[in-house]
VEXDREN-2710 file (C-alpha; in Angstrom, 1 decimal):
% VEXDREN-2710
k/r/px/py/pz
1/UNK/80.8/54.7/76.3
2/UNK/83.2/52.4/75.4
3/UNK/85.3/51.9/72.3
4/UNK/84.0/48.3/71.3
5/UNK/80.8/49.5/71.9
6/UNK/81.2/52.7/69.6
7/UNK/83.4/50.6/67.2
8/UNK/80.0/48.4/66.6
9/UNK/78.2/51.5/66.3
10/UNK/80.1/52.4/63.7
11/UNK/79.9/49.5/61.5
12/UNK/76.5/48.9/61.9
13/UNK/76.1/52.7/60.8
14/UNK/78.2/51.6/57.9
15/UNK/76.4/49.2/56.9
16/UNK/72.8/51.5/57.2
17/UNK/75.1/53.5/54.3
18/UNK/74.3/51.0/52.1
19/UNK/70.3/51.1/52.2
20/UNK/69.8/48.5/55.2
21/UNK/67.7/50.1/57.5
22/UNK/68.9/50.8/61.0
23/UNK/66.6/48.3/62.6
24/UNK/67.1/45.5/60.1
25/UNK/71.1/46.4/60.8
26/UNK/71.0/46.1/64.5
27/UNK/68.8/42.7/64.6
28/UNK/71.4/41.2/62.1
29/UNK/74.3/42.3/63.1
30/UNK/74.2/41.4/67.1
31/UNK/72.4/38.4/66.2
32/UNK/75.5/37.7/64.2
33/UNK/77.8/38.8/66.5
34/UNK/75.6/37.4/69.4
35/UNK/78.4/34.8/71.0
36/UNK/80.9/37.1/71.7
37/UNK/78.8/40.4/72.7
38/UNK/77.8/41.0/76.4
39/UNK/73.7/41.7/76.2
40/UNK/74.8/45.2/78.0
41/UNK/77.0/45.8/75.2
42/UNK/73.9/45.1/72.4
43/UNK/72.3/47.2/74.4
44/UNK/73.6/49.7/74.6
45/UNK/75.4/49.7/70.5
46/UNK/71.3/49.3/69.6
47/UNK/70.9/52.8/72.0
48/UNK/74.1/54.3/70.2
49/UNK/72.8/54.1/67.0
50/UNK/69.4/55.2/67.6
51/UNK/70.8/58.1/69.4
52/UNK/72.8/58.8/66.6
53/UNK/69.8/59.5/63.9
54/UNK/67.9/61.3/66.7
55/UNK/70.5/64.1/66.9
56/UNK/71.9/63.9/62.8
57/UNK/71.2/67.1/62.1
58/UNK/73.4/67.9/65.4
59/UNK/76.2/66.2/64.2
60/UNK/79.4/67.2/62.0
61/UNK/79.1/65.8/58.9
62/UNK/82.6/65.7/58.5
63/UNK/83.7/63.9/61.4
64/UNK/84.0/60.0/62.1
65/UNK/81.1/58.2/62.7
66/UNK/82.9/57.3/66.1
67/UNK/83.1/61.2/67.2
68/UNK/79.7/61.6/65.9
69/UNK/78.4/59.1/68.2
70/UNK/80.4/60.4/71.1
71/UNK/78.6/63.7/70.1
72/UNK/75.2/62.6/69.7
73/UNK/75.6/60.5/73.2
74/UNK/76.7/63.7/74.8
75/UNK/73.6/65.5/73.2
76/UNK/71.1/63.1/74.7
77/UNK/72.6/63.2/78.1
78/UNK/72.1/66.6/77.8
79/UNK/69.2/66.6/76.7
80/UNK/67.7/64.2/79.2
81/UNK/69.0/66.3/82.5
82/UNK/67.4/69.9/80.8
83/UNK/65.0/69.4/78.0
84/UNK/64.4/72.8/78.2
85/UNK/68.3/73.8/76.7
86/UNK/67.0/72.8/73.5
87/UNK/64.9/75.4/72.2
88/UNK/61.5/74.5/70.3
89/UNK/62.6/76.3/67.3
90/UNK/65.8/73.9/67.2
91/UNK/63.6/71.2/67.7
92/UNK/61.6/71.8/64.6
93/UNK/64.2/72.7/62.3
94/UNK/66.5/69.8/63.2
95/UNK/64.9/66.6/64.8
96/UNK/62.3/65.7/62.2
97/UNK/62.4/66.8/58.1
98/UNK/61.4/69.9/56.6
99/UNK/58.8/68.1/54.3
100/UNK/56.7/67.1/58.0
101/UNK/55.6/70.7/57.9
102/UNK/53.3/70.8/55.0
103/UNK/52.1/67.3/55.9
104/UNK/50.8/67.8/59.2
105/UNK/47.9/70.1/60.6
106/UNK/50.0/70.9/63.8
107/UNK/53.3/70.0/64.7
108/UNK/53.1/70.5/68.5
109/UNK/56.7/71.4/71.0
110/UNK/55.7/68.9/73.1
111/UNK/55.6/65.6/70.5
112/UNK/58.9/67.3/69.2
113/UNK/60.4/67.0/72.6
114/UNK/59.3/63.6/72.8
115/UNK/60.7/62.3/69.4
116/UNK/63.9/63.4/71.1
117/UNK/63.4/61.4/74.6
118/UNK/64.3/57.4/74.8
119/UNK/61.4/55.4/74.0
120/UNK/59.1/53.4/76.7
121/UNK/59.1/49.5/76.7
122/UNK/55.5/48.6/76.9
123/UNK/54.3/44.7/77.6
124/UNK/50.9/43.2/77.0
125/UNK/49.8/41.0/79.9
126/UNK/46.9/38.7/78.7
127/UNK/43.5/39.8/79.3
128/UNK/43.0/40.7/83.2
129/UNK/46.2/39.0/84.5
130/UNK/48.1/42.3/84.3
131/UNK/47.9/42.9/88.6
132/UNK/49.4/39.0/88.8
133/UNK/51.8/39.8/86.4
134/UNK/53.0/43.1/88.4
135/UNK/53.8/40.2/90.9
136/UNK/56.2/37.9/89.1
137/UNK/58.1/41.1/87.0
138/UNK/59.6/44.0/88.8
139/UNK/60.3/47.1/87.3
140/UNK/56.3/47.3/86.2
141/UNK/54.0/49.9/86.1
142/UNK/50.6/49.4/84.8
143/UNK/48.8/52.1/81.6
144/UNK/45.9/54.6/82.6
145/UNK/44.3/52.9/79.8
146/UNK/44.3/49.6/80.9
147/UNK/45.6/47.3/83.9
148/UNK/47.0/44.7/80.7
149/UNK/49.1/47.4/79.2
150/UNK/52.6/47.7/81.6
151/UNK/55.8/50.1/81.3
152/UNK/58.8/47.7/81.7
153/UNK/61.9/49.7/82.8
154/UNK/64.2/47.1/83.7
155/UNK/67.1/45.9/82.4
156/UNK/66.3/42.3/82.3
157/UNK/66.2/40.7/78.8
158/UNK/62.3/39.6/78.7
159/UNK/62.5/37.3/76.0
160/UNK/64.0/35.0/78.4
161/UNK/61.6/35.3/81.3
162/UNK/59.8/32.4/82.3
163/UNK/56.9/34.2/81.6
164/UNK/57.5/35.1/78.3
165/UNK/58.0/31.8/77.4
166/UNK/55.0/30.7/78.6
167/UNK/52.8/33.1/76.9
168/UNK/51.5/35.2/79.6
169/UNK/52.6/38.4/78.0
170/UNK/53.7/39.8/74.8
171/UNK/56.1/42.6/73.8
172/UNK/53.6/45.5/72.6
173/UNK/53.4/49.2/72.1
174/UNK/50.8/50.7/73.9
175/UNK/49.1/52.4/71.3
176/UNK/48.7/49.0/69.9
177/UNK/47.8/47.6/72.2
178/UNK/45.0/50.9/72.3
179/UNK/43.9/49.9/68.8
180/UNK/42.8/46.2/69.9
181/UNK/41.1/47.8/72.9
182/UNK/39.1/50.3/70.9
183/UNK/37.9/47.5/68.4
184/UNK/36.0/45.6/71.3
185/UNK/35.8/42.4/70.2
186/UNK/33.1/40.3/71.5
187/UNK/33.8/36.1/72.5
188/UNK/32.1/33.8/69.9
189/UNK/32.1/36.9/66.9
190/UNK/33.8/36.5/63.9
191/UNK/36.8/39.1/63.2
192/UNK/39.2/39.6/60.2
193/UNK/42.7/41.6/61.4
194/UNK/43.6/42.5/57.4
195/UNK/46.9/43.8/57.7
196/UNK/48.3/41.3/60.7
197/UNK/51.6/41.8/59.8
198/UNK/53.5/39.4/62.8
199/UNK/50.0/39.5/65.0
200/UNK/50.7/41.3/67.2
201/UNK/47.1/43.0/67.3
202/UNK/45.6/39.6/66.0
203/UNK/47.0/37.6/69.2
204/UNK/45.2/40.5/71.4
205/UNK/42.2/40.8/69.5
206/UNK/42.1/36.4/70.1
207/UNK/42.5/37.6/73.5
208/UNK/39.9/39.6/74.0
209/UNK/37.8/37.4/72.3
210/UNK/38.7/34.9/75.1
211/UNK/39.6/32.6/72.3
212/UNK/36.3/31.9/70.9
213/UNK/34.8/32.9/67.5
214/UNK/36.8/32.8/64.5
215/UNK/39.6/35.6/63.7
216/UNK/40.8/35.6/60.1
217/UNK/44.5/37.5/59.7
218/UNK/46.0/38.0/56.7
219/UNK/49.0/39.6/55.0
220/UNK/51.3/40.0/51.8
221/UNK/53.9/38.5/53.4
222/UNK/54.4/34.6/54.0
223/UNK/57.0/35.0/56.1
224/UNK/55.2/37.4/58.6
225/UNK/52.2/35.1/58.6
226/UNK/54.6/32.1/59.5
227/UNK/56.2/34.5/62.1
228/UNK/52.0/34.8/63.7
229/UNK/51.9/31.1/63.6
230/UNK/55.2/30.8/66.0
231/UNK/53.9/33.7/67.8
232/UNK/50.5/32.4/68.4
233/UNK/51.3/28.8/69.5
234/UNK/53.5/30.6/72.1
235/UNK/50.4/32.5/73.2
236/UNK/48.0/29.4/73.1
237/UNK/45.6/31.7/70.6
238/UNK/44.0/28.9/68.4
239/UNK/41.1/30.6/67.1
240/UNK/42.5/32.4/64.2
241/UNK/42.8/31.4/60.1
242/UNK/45.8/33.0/58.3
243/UNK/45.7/33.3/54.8
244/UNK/47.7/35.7/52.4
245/UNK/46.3/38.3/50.7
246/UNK/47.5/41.2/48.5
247/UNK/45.1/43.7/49.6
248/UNK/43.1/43.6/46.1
249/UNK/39.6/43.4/45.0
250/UNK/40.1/39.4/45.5
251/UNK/39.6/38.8/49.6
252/UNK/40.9/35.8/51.2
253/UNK/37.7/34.4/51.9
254/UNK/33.9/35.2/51.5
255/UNK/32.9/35.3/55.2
256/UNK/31.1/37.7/57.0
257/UNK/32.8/39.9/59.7
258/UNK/30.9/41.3/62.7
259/UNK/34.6/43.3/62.9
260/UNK/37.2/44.2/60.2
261/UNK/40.7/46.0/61.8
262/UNK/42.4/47.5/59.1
263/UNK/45.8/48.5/60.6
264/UNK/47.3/50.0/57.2
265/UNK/50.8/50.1/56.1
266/UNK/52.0/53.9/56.5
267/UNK/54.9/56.1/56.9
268/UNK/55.3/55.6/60.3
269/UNK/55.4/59.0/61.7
270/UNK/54.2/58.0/64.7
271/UNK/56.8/55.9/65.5
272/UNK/60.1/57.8/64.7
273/UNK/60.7/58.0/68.6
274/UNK/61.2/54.5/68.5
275/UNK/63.1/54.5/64.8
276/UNK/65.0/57.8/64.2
277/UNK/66.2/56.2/61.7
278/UNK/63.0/56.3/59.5
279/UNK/62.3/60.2/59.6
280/UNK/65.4/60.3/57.6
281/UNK/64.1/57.7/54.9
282/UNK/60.4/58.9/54.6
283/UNK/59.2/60.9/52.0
284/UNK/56.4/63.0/50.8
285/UNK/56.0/60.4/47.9
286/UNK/55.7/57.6/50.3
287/UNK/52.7/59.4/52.1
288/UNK/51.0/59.5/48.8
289/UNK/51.4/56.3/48.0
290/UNK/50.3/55.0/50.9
291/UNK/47.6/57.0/51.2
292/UNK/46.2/55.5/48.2
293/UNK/47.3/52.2/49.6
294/UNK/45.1/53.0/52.8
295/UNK/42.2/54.1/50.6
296/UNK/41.6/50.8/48.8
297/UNK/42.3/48.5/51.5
298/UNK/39.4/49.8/53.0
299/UNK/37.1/49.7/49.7
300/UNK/37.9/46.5/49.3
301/UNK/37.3/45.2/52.7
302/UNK/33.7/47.3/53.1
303/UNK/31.7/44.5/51.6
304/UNK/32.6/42.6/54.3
305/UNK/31.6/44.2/56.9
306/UNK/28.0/42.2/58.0
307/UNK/24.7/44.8/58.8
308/UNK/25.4/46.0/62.0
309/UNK/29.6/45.1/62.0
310/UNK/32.4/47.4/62.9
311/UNK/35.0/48.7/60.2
312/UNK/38.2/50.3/62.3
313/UNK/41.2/51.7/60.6
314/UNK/44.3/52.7/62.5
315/UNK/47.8/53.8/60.8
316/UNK/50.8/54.6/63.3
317/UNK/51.3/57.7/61.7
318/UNK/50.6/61.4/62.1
319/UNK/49.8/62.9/58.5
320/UNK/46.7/64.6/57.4
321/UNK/46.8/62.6/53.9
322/UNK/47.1/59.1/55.8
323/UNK/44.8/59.9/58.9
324/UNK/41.8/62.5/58.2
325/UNK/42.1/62.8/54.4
326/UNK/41.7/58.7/54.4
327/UNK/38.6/59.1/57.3
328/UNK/36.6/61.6/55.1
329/UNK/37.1/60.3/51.9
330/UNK/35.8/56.3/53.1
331/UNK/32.8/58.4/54.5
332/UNK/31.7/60.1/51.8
333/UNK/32.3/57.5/49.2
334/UNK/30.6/54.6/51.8
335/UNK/26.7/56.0/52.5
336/UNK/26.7/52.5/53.8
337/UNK/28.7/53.2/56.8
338/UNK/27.9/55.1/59.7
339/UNK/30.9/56.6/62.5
340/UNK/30.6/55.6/65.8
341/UNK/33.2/56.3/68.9
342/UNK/36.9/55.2/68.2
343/UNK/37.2/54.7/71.5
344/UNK/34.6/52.6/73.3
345/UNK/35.1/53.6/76.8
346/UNK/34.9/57.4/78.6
347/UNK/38.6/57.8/79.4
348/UNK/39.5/60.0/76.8
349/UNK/40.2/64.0/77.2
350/UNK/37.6/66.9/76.9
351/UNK/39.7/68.4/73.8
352/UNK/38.3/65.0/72.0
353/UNK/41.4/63.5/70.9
354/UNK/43.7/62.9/73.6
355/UNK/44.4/60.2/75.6
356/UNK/46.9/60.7/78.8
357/UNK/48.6/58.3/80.4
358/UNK/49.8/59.7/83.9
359/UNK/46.4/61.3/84.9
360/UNK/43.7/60.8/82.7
361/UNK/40.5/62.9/83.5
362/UNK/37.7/60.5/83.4
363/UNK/34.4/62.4/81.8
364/UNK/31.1/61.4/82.1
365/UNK/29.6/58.0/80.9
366/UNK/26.9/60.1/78.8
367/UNK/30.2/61.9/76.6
368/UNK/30.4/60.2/73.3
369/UNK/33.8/59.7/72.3
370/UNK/34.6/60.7/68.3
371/UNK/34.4/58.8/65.6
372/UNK/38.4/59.5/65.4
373/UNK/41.3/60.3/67.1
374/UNK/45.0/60.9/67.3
375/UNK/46.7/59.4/70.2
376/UNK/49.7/61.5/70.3
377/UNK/52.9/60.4/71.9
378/UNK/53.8/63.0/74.3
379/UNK/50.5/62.1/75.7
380/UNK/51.0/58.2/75.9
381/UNK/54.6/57.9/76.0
382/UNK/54.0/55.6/73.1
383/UNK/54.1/55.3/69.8
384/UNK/51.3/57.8/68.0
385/UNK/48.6/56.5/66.0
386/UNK/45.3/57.5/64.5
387/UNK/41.6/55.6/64.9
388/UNK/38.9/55.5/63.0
389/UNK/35.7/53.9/63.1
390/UNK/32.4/53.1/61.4
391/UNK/29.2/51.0/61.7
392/UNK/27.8/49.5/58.7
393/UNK/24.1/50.3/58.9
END
């Protein structure tokens, strides 16, 4: 790689010294530099970096942060032409922090060999468009999961397709987009998306919804909200209310929901294939916290939930505290609420909690999914996540 491109590198990593996180780093420092850097070169200073926190614990400490990202480049081409020279003992000691262990049922070789792999790019074509849109984009290759949900593996920058700008797809993980899809939103019902962050689950649940009914999405922060304004006119989604709201007792509004998504804040084990940056931030603290974070949002949102209405609660992360713990503790503490399938289709695998994306193996309509369910990376070649859902009765 070249030197301007592992002289960026190295500032930006400079700068992630001080307490900016990696992400944050990169998106303000190309933007800055964004009239004088070559989109190949952002490119591929955004893939230095990450490739630098996914092989740390490879790296000399003592070395320049340039050598150390000619190392950790070296590493990943490596590791991408034998995945198999890297042993699974390595793998667990190095790529993810010893804390994980005692936070996390199973830890399996396979997820640990993903974390280590380059991340998919996964688009959102709007509902049933996503054959036409195969069409127009090359480079595409629809999900198992659904026709909407594409693999983009080209090079072209998407934000300034045509398309893009015209709404007819959004830039989305697929096990987002999975967490949308397993809330099955009906046109004409009423649904609150409590923690919408930037909407990105919002604008597909008002999808789904064929933009009828009323969507409520709130969040703590303004500026996110204002972000899913911007973001929705885009998409011509009209039928949602944002309002903000601190995830206390105090809701945004009194309305009845035939469908609540809470998508929680977590520690975002799910996603540290896509941000290598955060397994090295995260903490055993922070899981507590935000279990107990988790826990309340969905107390205070039970009440409501209308007789008959659908309480899901997702969290892109892995741990027991934040997944199960959260699951069993609503259920016993809610009488109220009954669980039903987090998935509401068959496509789902016979150990109950997988989902594959390159052959799935389509069971029996009779098979009644569970009421939760990791969706694991190395099985999606996506970000993980954990579902959850109930029925109030």
């Amino acid at each position: 790689m070249s030197s301007p491109v592992l002289n960026n590198a190295a500032r930006i990593l400079k700068l992630v010294e001080t307490g900016t996180p990696a992400d944050q780093a990169l998106r303000e420092s190309l933007t800055q530099d964004r009239h004088y850097t070559a989109p190949a070169e952002r490119r591929n200073v955004s893939r230095a970096v990450f490739t630098y926190f996914r092989w740390l614990r490879w790296l000399a400490p003592k070395d320049s942060h340039q050598k150390q990202l000619e190392a950790a480049l070296a590493l990943q081409e490596r590791f991408n032409k034998t995945p198999s020279s890297f042993k699974p003992e390595a793998l667990a000691a190095r790529a993810v922090p010893a804390w994980l262990q005692a936070e996390m049922d199973v830890i399996p070789d396979a997820w640990l060999r993903q974390l280590q792999s380059e991340p998919a790019l996964w688009i959102r074509a709007k509902a049933g468009t996503g054959v036409a849109l195969t069409k127009k984009l090359s480079h595409i290759t629809p999900a198992a999961q659904s026709p909407d949900a594409l693999r983009y593996t080209g090079l072209t920058d998407l934000y300034r397709t045509k398309e893009f700008q015209a709404g007819e797809f959004e830039i989305q993980d697929l096990a987002s987009q999975l967490v949308s899809l397993a809330c099955a939103p009906r046109p004409g019902e009423t649904w609150w998306d409590a923690c919408a962050g930037e909407g990105g689950k919002t604008m597909h649940l008002a999808d789904l919804m064929q933009n009828k009914g009323l969507l409520w999405a709130s969040d703590r922060s303004v500026r996110r909200l204002a972000k899913l304004k911007d973001r929705a006119a885009r998409a011509q989604v009209f039928n949602y209310r944002a309002a903000e709201w601190d995830g206390g007792a105090k809701l945004p509004t009194k309305a009845k929901f035939n469908g609540i998504l809470v998508d929680a804040p977590c520690s975002g084990v799910g996603t540290w294939q896509r941000n290598p940056h955060a397994r090295w931030t995260a903490s055993p603290t922070d899981v507590r916290e935000l279990a107990a974070v988790q826990a309340n949002l969905l107390n205070h949102v039970a009440p409501a939930v209308k007789p008959g209405g659908r309480l899901i609660y997702s969290v892109c992360t892995l741990t027991r505290a934040e997944t199960t713990a959260v699951a069993e503790a609503f259920a016993q503490s809610h009488p109220e609420f009954e669980p039903i399938p987090a998935w509401p289709g068959p496509a789902i695998k016979k150990d109950e909690l997988r989902m594959k994306n390159d052959s799935p193996e389509i069971l029996p309509s009779s098979f009644i999914p569970p009421p939760s369910l990791f969706l694991w990376p190395h099985d999606l070649n996506a970000n993980g996540m954990f579902i959850a859902a109930w029925q109030r009765k």
